[in-house]
Residue, then its C-alpha position, 0 to 999 in steps of 0.5 A: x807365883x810358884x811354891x815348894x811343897x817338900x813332900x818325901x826325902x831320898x835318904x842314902x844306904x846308912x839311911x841319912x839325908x841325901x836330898x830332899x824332893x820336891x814339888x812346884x805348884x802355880x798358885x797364883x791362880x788361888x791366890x787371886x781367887x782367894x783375893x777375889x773373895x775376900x774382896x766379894x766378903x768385904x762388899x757385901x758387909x758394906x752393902x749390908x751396912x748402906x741404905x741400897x737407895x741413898x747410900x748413906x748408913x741403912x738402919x742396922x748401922x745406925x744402931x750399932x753406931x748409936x750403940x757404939x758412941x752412947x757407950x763411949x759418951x756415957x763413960x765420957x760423960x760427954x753428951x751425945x745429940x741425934x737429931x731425927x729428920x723427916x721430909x715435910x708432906x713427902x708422900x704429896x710429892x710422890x703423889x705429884x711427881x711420880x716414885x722414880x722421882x721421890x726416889x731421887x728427891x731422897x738421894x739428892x737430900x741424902x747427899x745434902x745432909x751427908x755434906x751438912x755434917x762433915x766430921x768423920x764421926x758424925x753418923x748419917x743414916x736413913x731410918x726409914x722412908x723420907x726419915x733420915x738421922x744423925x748422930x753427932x758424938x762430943x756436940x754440944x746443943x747448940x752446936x747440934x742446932x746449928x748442925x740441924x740448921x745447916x741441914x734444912x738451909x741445904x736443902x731449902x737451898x737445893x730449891x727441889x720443886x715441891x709444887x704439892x707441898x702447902x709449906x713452901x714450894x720447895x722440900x722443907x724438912x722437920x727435925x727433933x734434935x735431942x743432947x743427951x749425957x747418956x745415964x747408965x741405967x738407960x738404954x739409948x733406944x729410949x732417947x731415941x724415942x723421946x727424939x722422935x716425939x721431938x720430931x713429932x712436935x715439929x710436925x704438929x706446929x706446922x713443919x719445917x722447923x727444929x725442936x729440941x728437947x732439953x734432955x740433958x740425963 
């Protein structure tokens, strides 16, 4: 691509206007260079969103996108589920099968669970470790429960072997769902966190099991 860049003008002995000089540059090399970048910059925010393991949403994306729909559910006054969820007795299964592959035991739930919720608003994120979570905007809670329950028959279904794990022979998964209509003098990181005790009650009564607080703000 060739532009003309007008640097001077050729004036005649009245000092009008006699014609103008120019000059042609190739810029087509710049701009795929400038192209080039922008699509290097554009990379590297996705990446700096995505969990470099699994794929899905890395922990900074699920607070931004946590932040962004508790603000347009507490104006709403629409509740807003997120359900925690965590591999049961994962650290046996790496003890058994090696790193490389509980590393691929992560990749195959996360695409389960990333296909288990469906909607494009839905968030799906790894919150660290074997723990996933899911945010699931403008859901009721039994909606959210059966979008939790779908998630652990996916992978039951995916029949991982699990020979370590005293739950069943397969990867089972815990989970703590909580609906929340989000009160506006509080901040979602506190909701999480009851989420998370969700969870932990999952765990202590014997994992492989949803429970669901009945927090409804």
């Amino acid at each position: 691509m060739w532009i003309r860049d007008v640097v001077h003008v050729v004036r005649d002995g009245q000092g009008e206007v006699e014609a103008p000089v120019g000059f042609l540059f190739d810029i087509s090399g710049r701009k795929k260079t400038g192209q080039k970048l922008l699509e290097l910059q554009r990379e590297l925010e996705r990446l700096s969103f995505e969990d470099g393991l699994t794929g899905v949403g890395n922990r900074r994306q699920f607070e931004n996108a946590l932040e962004r729909e508790w603000q347009q559910a507490r104006e709403s006054r629409h509740p807003l589920p997120v359900a925690m969820i965590d591999i049961d007795h994962f650290k046996r299964y790496n003890d058994r099968y090696g790193h490389v592959a509980g590393e691929n035991c992560l990749r195959r739930v996360g695409r389960l669970l990333d296909t288990a919720t469906g909607r494009p608003r839905d968030f799906l994120g790894r919150f660290g470790g074997e723990e996933f979570v899911l945010v699931l905007p403008d859901t009721d809670a039994d909606s959210a429960l059966r979008v939790a329950e779908s998630c652990g028959d996916a992978i039951a279904a995916e029949a991982i072997a699990h020979s370590a794990s005293p739950v069943a022979g397969v990867p089972t998964v815990s989970m703590g769902v909580g609906p929340r209509i989000p009160d506006d003098n509080e901040p979602p990181l506190s909701f999480i966190a009851e989420v998370d005790r969700s969870l932990y009650l999952a765990k202590q009564r014997g994992r492989n099991r949803i429970v669901a607080g009945s927090h409804t703000g």
